[in-house]
Residue, then its C-alpha position, 0 to 999 in steps of 0.5 A: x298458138x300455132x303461130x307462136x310455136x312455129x316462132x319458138x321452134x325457128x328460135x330453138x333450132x337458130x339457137x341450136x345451130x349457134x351452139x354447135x357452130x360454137x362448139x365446133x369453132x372451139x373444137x377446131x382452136x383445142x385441136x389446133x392449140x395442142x397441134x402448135x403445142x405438140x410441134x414446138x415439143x418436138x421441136x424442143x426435144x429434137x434442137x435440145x439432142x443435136x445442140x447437145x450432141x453437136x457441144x460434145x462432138x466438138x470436144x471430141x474432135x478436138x475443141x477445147x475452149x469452154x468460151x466457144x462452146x458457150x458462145x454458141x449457145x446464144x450467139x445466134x440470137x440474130x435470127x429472132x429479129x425477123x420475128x419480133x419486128x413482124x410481130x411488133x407490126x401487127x401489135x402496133x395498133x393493139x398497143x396503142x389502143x391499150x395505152x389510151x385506155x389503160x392509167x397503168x405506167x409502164x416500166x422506166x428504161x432503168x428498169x428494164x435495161x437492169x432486167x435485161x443485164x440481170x437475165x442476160x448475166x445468169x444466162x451467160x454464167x448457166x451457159x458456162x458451167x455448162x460447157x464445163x461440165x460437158x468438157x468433164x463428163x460423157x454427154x449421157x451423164x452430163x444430160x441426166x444431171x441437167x435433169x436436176x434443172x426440173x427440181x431446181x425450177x419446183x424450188x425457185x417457183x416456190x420461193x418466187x412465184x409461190x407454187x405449191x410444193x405438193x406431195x408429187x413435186x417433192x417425190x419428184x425433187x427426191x428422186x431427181x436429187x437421187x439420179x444425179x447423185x448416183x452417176x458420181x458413183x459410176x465407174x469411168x465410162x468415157x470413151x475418150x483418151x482426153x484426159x479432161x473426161x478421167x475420173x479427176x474430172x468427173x467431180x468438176x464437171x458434176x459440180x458445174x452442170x448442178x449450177x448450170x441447171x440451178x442457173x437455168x431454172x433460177x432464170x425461168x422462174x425469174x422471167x416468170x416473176x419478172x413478166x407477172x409483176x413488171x411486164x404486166x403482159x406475155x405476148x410474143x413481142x414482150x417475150x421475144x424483147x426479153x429473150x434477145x436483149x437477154x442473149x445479147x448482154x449474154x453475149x457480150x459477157x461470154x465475149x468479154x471472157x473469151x478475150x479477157x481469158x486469152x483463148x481468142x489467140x488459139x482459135x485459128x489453131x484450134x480450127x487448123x488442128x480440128x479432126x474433122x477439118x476446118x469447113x467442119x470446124x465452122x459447121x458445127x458450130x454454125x449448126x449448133x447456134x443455129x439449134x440452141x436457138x431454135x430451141x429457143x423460140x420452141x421453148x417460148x412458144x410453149x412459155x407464151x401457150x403454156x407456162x413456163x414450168x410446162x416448157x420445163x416438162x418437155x425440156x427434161x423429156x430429153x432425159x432418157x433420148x441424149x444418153x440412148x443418141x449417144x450410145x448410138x453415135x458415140x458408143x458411149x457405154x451404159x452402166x447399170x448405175x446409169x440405166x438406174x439413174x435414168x429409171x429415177x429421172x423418168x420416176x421423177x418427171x412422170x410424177x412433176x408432169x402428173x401434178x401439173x395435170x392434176x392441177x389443170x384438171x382442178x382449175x378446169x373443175x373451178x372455171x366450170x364452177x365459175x361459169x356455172x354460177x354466173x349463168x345461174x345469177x343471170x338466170x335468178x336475176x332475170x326471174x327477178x325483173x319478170x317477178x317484179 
């Protein structure tokens, strides 16, 4: 009897020991996921302000192609590659492995190049309705109807991924819908003498952004579809493929409209006339592709570690930043209609984020439930084979 104790003692404490090294192992990888989570969010919100920021300082200082300013936002996709090919090495062996043991076939070249030119076609025009409405609007406007993207991404994500619009989601596509309804009805607050931002203007450049966001959201909640029903898989290496084959055949449709429009002819002129200078000229926007693609790879990182609509939450925290960082370095003015519309885009995004943590607590609840009854079946069915 001594000895047996002694014996289940040894096996209690050993199996304690595995339990807290588990748990602190598991600890240790919480902690570091929502670190990795936390700095792609600021990440996101920091590369999203100064690409804005640095679009409208182009306009102001004398820029005037709509072309340019969207080709920037994608243009600098180049800088992806260092990533996907070292990630493509180390998955290589990972791949091969799935293929021999997996029947599933994958996707014909068709497929995915009609993929890549579908995204790639959406992200160009989002891009361009965009760089219309900020060439119309003061940059703090034009961020806080971008906000509407959040609604335009419950709506789609209902149609193509079949997401519940709860009572949360639809108070939060409400007053989403109000805030950006409302700054048509503000007075004249541009600080510019460019008659492109004068109220003849203002209609355009909201009408333009809502597309622009509507564009945006369509193609989240596209790629999500896509990745669940096609790509079958969301790591990094698909993820990146997507993103730069995307950006290229976006690429590509800006730089047909850049030459088919003619404004390739005054580019030299524009670059002369630039206030601010020509080496000026250039770094704006080398710094602005070089921030919508940071953007970028902080936008899939959370995609991949996340989801796409939790990207989409971070994304419309920049709401209530870009108008106070243009108050700050454009002295652009705060009427009360804008203080009230931004009021209603925070309503609105604490109410989306609200259910998306209601329904993380709730599949948390059920993977518990889950885990609970699959132990207590390997407990009955080992009380069983003792019994017989």
């Amino acid at each position: 009897m001594g000895e047996s104790q002694v014996v289940n003692q040894l096996n209690i404490s050993f199996e304690d020991e595995v339990n807290m090294a588990n748990n602190s192992t598991s600890w240790r990888e919480k902690y570091k996921r929502w670190i990795e989570i936390g700095f792609n969010a600021v990440l996101i919100l920091v590369c999203l302000s100064a690409a804005t920021l640095l679009g409208e300082l182009y306009y102001r200082e004398g820029g005037k192609s709509t072309w340019m300013n969207s080709l920037v936002q994608m243009v600098g996709f180049p800088i992806l590659f260092p990533i996907l090919f070292l990630k493509k090495r180390e998955e290589n062996r990972d791949d091969e492995h799935m293929h021999k043991n997996s029947n599933n076939k994958n996707p014909s070249v068709w497929m995915f190049l009609s993929v890549y030119v579908f995204l790639g076609v959406l992200l160009g025009g989002s891009c361009m309705l965009n760089a219309v409405g900020l060439l119309h609007l003061p940059v703090s406007t034009f961020s806080l109807i971008s906000a509407s993207q959040l609604g335009f991404n419950a709506l789609f994500s209902f149609f193509l991924n079949s997401q519940k619009i709860t009572t949360y989601i639809a108070n939060s596509i409400i007053l989403l819908t109000i805030s950006s309804i409302l700054l048509v009805f503000q007075p004249d607050d541009s600080s510019s003498a460019d008659s492109s931002k004068g109220k003849g203007y203002v209609l355009i450049g909201f009408i333009c952004t809502l597309f622009g966001s509507a564009g945006y959201a369509l193609l989240l909640s596209a790629t999500e579809r896509i990745f669940r029903n096609i790509m079958k898989k969301r790591t990094l290496k698909e993820v990146m493929s997507v993103v730069i084959w995307q950006s290229f055949f976006a690429t590509c449709a800006i730089l047909i409209g850049l030459f088919a429009s003619g404004e390739w002819r005054w580019i030299k002129t524009e670059m002369n006339e630039y206030k601010l200078g020509q080496v000026s000229y250039v770094m704006t926007l080398v710094w602005n592709a070089l921030a919508w693609q940071i953007y970028t790879i902080g936008l899939l990182s959370l995609i991949i570690k996340v989801s796409a609509l939790f990207a989409n939450v971070i994304t419309a925290l920049s709401v209530p930043l870009i108008p106070l960082l243009a108050l700050i370095f454009f002295n652009e003015k705060m009427s009360g209609v804008k203080v009230i519309s931004i009021i209603l885009a925070i309503w609105g995004f604490l109410s989306y984020g609200y259910q998306q943590y209601l329904d993380g607590v709730k599949l948390k609840t059920e993977l518990s439930k889950a885990k609970e009854e699959a132990q207590l079946s390997l407990v009955e069915t080992g009380l069983n084979h003792r019994a017989n």
